[in-house]
KOLLODREN-800012 format. One line per field, with one value per residue: residue number from 1; x, y, z of N, C-alpha, C, CB in turn. Coordinates in pm, whole numbers. Atoms other than C-alpha are relative to their C-alpha. Glycine has a CB too. Layout:
REM residues N
vomi <- NUM; ...
nc1 <- X; ...
nc2 <- Y; ...
nc3 <- Z; ...
cac1 <- X; ...
cac2 <- Y; ...
cac3 <- Z; ...
cc1 <- X; ...
cc2 <- Y; ...
cc3 <- Z; ...
cbc1 <- X; ...
cbc2 <- Y; ...
cbc3 <- Z; ...
This chain:
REM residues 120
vomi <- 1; 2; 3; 4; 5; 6; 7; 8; 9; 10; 11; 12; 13; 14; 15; 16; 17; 18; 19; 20; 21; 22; 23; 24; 25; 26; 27; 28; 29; 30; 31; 32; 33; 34; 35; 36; 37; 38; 39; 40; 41; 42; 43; 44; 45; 46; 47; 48; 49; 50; 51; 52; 53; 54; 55; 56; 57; 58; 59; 60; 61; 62; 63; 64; 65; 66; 67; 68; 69; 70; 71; 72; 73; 74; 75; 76; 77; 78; 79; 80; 81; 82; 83; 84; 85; 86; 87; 88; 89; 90; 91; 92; 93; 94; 95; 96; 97; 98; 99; 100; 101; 102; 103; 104; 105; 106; 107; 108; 109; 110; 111; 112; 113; 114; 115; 116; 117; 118; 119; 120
nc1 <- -138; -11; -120; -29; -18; -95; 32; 123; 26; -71; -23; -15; -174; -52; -77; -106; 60; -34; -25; -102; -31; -59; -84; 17; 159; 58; 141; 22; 125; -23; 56; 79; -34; 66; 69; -161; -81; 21; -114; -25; -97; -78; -76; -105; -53; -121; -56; 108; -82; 47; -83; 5; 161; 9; 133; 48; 40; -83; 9; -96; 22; -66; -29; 52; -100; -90; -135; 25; -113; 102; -163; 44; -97; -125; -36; 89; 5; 64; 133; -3; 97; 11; -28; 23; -75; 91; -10; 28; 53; -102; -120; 12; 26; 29; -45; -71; 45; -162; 34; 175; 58; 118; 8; 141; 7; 112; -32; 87; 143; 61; -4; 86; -85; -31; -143; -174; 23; 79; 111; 82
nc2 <- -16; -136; 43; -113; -29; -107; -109; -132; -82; -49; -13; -94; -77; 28; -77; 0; 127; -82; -104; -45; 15; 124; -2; 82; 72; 119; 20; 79; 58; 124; 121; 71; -66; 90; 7; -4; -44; -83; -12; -111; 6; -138; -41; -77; -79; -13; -118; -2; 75; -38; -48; 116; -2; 86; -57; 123; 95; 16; -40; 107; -83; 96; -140; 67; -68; -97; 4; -86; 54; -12; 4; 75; -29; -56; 67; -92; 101; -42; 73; 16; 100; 152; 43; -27; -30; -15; -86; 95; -135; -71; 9; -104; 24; -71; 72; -87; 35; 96; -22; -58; 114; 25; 99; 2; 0; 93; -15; 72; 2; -76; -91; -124; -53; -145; -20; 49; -13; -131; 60; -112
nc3 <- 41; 32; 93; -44; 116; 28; 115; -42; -103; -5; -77; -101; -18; -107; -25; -168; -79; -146; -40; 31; 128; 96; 117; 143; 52; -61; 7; -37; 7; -87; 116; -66; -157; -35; -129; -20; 85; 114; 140; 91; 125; 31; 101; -57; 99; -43; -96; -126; -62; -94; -170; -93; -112; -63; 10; -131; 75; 71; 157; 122; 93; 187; 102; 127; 118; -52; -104; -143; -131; -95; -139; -133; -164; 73; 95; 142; 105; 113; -9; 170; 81; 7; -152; -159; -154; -139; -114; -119; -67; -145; 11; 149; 120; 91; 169; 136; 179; 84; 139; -42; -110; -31; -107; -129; -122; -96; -113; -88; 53; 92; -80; 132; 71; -54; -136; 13; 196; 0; 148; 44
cac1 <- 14128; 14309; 14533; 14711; 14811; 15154; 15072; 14717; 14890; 15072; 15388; 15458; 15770; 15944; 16079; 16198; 16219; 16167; 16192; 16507; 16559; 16637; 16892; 16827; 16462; 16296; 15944; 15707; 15412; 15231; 15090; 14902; 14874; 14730; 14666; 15075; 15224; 15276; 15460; 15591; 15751; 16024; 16206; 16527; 16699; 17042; 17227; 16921; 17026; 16802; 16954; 17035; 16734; 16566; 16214; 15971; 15933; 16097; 16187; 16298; 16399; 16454; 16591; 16397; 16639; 16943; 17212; 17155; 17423; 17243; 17453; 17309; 17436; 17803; 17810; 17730; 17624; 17573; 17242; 17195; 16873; 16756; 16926; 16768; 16850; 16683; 16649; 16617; 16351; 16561; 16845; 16978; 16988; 16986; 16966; 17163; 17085; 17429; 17215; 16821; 16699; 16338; 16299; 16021; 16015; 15790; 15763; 15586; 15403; 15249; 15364; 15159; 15321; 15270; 15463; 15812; 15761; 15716; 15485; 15338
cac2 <- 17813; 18139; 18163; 18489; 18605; 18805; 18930; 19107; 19238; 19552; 19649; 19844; 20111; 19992; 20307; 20184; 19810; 19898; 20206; 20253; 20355; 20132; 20243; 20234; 20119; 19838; 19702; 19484; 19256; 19093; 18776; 18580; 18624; 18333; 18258; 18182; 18291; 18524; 18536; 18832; 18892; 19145; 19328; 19500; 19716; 19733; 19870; 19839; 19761; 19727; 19851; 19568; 19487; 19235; 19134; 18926; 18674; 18469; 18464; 18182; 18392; 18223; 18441; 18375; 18619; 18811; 18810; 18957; 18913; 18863; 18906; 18711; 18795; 18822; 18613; 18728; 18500; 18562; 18419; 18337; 18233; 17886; 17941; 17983; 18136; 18130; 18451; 18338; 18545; 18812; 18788; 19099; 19079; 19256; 19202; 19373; 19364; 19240; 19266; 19381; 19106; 18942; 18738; 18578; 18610; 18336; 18456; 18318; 18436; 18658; 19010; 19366; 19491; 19866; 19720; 19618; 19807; 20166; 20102; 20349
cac3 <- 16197; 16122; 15819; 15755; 15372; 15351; 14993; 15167; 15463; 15474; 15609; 15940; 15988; 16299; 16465; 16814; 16975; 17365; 17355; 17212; 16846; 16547; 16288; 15958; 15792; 15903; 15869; 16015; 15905; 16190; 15988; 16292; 16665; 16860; 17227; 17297; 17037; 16718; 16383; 16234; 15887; 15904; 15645; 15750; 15456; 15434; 15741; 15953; 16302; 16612; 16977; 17211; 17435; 17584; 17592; 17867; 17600; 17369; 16983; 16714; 16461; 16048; 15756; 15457; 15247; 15295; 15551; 15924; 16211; 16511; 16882; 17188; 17540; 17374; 17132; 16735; 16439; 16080; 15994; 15572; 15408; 15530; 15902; 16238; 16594; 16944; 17143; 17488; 17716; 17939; 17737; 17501; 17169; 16848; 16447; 16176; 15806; 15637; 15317; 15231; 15461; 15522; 15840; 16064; 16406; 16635; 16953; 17280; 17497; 17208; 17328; 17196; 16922; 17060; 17419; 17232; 16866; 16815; 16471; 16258
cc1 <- 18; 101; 31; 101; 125; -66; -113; 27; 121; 151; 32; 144; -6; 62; 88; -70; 37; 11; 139; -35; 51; 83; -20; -171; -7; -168; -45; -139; -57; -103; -117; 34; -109; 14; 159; 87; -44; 131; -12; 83; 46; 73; 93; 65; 120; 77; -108; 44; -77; 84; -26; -93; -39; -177; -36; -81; 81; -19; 91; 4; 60; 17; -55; 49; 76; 127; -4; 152; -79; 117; -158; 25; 154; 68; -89; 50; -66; -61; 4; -156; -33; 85; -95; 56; -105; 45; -31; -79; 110; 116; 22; 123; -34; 44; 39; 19; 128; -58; -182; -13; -183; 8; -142; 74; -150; 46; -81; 66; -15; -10; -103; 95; 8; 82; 156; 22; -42; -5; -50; -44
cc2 <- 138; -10; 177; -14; 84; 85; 97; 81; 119; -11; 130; 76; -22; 126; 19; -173; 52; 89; 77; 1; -52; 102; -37; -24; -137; 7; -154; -88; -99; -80; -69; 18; -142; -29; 52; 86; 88; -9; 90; -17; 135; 32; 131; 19; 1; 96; 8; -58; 58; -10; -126; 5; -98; 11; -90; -106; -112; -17; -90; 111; -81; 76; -69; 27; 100; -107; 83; -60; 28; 0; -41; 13; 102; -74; 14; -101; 43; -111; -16; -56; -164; 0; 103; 94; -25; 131; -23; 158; 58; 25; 162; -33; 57; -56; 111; -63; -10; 66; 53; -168; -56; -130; -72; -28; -83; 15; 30; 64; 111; 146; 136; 61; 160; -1; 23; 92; 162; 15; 128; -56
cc3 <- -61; -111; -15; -214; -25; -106; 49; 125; -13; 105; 106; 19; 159; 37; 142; 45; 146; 5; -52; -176; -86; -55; -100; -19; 20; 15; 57; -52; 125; -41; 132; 150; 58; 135; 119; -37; -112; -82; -73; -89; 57; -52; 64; -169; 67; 90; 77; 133; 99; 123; 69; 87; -6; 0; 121; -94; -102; -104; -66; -136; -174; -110; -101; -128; 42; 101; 152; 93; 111; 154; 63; 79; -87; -90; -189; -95; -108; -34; -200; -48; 34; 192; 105; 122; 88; 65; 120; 81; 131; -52; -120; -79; -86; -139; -63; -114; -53; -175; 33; 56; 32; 101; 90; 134; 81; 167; 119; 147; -129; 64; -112; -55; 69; 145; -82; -141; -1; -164; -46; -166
cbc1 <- 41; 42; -48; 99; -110; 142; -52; -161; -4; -72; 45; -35; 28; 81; -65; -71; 78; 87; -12; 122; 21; -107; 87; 92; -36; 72; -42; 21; 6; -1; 172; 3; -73; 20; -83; 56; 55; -37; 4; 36; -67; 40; -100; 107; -66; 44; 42; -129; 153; -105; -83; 108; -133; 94; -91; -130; -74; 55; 44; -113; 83; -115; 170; -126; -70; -108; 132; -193; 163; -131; 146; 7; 83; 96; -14; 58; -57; 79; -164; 138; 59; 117; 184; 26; 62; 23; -53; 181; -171; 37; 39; 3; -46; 47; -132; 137; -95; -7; 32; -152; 51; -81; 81; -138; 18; 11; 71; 9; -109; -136; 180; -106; -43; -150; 24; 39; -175; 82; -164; 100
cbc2 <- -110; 95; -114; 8; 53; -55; -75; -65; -88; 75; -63; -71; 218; -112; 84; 190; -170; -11; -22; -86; 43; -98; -41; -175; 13; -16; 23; 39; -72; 19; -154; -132; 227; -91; -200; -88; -98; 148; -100; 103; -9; 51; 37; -92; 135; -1; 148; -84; 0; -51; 154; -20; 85; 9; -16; 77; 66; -58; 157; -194; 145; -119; 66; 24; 62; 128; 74; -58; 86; -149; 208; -90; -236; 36; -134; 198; -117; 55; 123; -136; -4; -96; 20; -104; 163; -133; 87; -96; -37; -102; -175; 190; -55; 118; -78; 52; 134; -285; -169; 70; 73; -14; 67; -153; 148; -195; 68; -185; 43; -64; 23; 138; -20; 84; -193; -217; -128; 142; -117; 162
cbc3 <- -101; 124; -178; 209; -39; -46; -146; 35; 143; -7; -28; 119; -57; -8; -32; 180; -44; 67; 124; 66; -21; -118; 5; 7; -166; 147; -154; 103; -125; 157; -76; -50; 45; -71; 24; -48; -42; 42; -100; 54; -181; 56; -129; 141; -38; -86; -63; -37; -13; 4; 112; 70; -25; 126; -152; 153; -58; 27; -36; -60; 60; -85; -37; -15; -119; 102; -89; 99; 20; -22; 88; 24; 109; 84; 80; -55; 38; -101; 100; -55; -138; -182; 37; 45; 33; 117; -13; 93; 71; 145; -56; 31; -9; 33; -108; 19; -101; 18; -109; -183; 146; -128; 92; -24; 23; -51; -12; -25; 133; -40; 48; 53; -155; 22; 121; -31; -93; 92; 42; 9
Protein backbone atom coordinates (compact mmCIF):
# COMPACT_ATOMS: atom_id res chain seq x y z
CA UNK A 1 0.00 0.00 0.00
CA UNK A 2 1.03 3.54 -0.94
CA UNK A 3 -0.12 6.44 1.19
CA UNK A 4 0.91 9.91 0.16
CA UNK A 5 1.37 12.91 2.95
CA UNK A 6 0.31 16.50 1.62
CA UNK A 7 2.11 18.26 4.57
CA UNK A 8 5.71 16.29 3.18
CA UNK A 9 5.09 17.00 -0.37
CA UNK A 10 5.94 20.11 -2.03
CA UNK A 11 4.21 22.22 -4.34
CA UNK A 12 4.73 22.50 -8.20
CA UNK A 13 4.29 26.02 -10.32
CA UNK A 14 1.92 25.10 -13.09
CA UNK A 15 2.96 27.26 -16.05
CA UNK A 16 0.92 25.80 -19.03
CA UNK A 17 -1.96 22.92 -19.15
CA UNK A 18 -1.37 21.49 -22.88
CA UNK A 19 0.60 23.61 -23.97
CA UNK A 20 -1.20 26.58 -23.58
CA UNK A 21 -0.51 29.10 -20.78
CA UNK A 22 -2.32 29.49 -17.45
CA UNK A 23 -3.13 32.96 -16.10
CA UNK A 24 -2.41 33.86 -12.94
CA UNK A 25 -0.42 31.45 -10.18
CA UNK A 26 -1.29 28.13 -9.78
CA UNK A 27 0.33 25.11 -8.16
CA UNK A 28 0.38 21.58 -8.13
CA UNK A 29 1.04 18.68 -5.62
CA UNK A 30 0.93 15.27 -7.17
CA UNK A 31 -0.05 13.22 -3.87
CA UNK A 32 -0.34 9.47 -5.45
CA UNK A 33 -0.20 7.99 -8.92
CA UNK A 34 -1.37 4.40 -9.28
CA UNK A 35 -1.78 1.96 -12.16
CA UNK A 36 -5.31 3.89 -13.45
CA UNK A 37 -5.38 6.64 -11.85
CA UNK A 38 -3.83 9.78 -9.96
CA UNK A 39 -4.74 12.48 -7.40
CA UNK A 40 -3.49 15.82 -7.45
CA UNK A 41 -3.88 18.71 -4.90
CA UNK A 42 -4.11 22.01 -6.62
CA UNK A 43 -3.91 25.45 -5.37
CA UNK A 44 -5.13 28.19 -7.69
CA UNK A 45 -4.58 31.91 -6.22
CA UNK A 46 -6.90 34.36 -6.88
CA UNK A 47 -7.58 35.13 -10.58
CA UNK A 48 -5.81 32.04 -11.67
CA UNK A 49 -7.44 30.77 -14.77
CA UNK A 50 -6.36 27.78 -16.93
CA UNK A 51 -6.95 28.00 -21.02
CA UNK A 52 -9.71 25.79 -22.29
CA UNK A 53 -8.33 22.36 -23.31
CA UNK A 54 -9.01 19.04 -23.34
CA UNK A 55 -7.19 16.07 -22.23
CA UNK A 56 -7.15 12.02 -23.38
CA UNK A 57 -8.36 11.32 -19.97
CA UNK A 58 -10.73 12.10 -17.52
CA UNK A 59 -11.03 14.28 -14.23
CA UNK A 60 -13.51 14.39 -11.02
CA UNK A 61 -12.54 17.43 -9.74
CA UNK A 62 -13.70 18.48 -5.53
CA UNK A 63 -12.90 21.98 -4.01
CA UNK A 64 -11.67 21.55 -0.62
CA UNK A 65 -11.52 25.55 -0.18
CA UNK A 66 -12.42 28.54 -2.02
CA UNK A 67 -14.61 29.22 -4.95
CA UNK A 68 -13.54 28.20 -8.72
CA UNK A 69 -16.05 28.47 -11.76
CA UNK A 70 -15.40 25.71 -13.87
CA UNK A 71 -16.96 25.79 -17.85
CA UNK A 72 -17.57 22.34 -19.56
CA UNK A 73 -18.24 22.21 -23.34
CA UNK A 74 -20.53 25.50 -22.79
CA UNK A 75 -21.78 25.26 -19.86
CA UNK A 76 -20.03 27.13 -16.51
CA UNK A 77 -20.56 26.26 -12.77
CA UNK A 78 -19.42 27.82 -9.64
CA UNK A 79 -17.95 25.11 -7.58
CA UNK A 80 -17.77 26.08 -3.37
CA UNK A 81 -16.02 24.00 -0.76
CA UNK A 82 -17.69 20.55 -0.32
CA UNK A 83 -18.89 20.44 -4.27
CA UNK A 84 -17.80 18.25 -7.08
CA UNK A 85 -17.67 18.23 -11.04
CA UNK A 86 -16.85 15.63 -13.79
CA UNK A 87 -14.59 16.56 -16.69
CA UNK A 88 -15.48 14.20 -19.31
CA UNK A 89 -12.36 12.78 -21.51
CA UNK A 90 -12.24 14.88 -24.98
CA UNK A 91 -14.25 17.45 -23.72
CA UNK A 92 -12.82 21.26 -23.05
CA UNK A 93 -12.71 22.61 -20.00
CA UNK A 94 -11.16 25.05 -17.76
CA UNK A 95 -11.00 26.27 -13.89
CA UNK A 96 -10.97 29.78 -12.53
CA UNK A 97 -10.12 30.77 -8.99
CA UNK A 98 -13.28 32.97 -7.80
CA UNK A 99 -11.25 33.08 -4.52
CA UNK A 100 -7.55 31.57 -3.26
CA UNK A 101 -8.79 28.08 -4.04
CA UNK A 102 -7.40 24.43 -3.16
CA UNK A 103 -8.84 21.55 -5.18
CA UNK A 104 -8.17 17.78 -5.97
CA UNK A 105 -8.23 16.50 -9.16
CA UNK A 106 -8.73 12.34 -9.70
CA UNK A 107 -8.02 11.57 -12.95
CA UNK A 108 -8.02 8.16 -14.98
CA UNK A 109 -6.10 6.78 -16.95
CA UNK A 110 -3.19 8.38 -14.80
CA UNK A 111 -1.70 10.82 -17.43
CA UNK A 112 2.36 12.26 -17.07
CA UNK A 113 2.32 15.25 -15.44
CA UNK A 114 5.14 16.68 -17.94
CA UNK A 115 2.41 15.52 -21.08
CA UNK A 116 -0.61 17.97 -19.83
CA UNK A 117 1.41 20.36 -17.11
CA UNK A 118 4.26 22.51 -17.85
CA UNK A 119 5.80 22.04 -13.99
CA UNK A 120 8.77 23.52 -12.63
Amino acid sequence: MNIARSSEIDYLTINKVEGKPITGSANVKPLLKGENMTILEMNYHLGAISPMHLHNHETLLYVIEGKVQVTVGTEKFVLNAGDACHQPEGEEHNVEALTESTFLEIKSPAPSLEQFLGIS
